[in-house]
N, C-alpha and C positions, 0 to 999 in steps of 0.2 A: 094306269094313271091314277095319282092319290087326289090331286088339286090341279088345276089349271086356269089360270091367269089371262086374263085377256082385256089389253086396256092403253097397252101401244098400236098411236097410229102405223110403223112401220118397224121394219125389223130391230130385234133385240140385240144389243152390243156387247152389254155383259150382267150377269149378277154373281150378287156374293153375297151370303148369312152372315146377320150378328153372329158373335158367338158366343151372345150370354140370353137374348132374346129371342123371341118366334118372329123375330123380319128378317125378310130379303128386299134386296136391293135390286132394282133392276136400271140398266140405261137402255135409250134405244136412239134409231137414227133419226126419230121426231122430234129428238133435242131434251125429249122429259126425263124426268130424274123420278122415281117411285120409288115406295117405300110399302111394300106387302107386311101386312101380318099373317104368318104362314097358321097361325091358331085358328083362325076366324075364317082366311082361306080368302079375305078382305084387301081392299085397296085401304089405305091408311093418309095416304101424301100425294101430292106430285107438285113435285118441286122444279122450277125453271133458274137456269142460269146462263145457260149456253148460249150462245149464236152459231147456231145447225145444230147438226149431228152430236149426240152425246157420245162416245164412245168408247169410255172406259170408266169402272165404279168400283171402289173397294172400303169395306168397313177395317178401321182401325182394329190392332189385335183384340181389345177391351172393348170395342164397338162404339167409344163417346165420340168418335170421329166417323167420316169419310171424304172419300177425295175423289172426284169426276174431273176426266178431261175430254177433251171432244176437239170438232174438225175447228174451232175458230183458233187451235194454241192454245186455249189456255186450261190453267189447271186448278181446281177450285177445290178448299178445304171447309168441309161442311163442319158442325156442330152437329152430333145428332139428338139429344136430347133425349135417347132412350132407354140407357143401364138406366136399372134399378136401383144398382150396386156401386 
């Protein structure tokens, strides 16, 4: 193990890396949306939008985006604010 995360109250639904940046995305079924800096090995975020379960999280190809959907239906388009570039 290089790093390890711990900071969902229950299990993990998905992540996915920038891919211009040191974050991962993580969702879990506590409803939170987090934002790791894989550099630092740090919590960075936690972001709510859901009502329940978060269940799905993906960073746009250039990472200025992401999009979560979860058990309430809906699908949510984030802004991320993190290219440099």
């Amino acid at each position: 193990m290089i790093q390890h995360y711990d900071a969902h109250g229950e299990a993990v639904t998905a992540i996915d890396f920038h891919s211009r940046e040191d974050k991962l995305l993580s969702t879990s079924l506590d409803g939170k949306i987090k934002i790791w800096d894989t550099k630092k090995a740090a919590l960075e975020y936690t972001l709510y939008g859901h009502n329940g379960s978060t269940t799905a999280g993906c960073f746009s190809s250039h990472g200025d985006y992401f999009v979560t959907g979860g058990s309430d239906s809906m699908v949510m388009f984030w802004k991320s604010n993190l290219s440099k570039t």
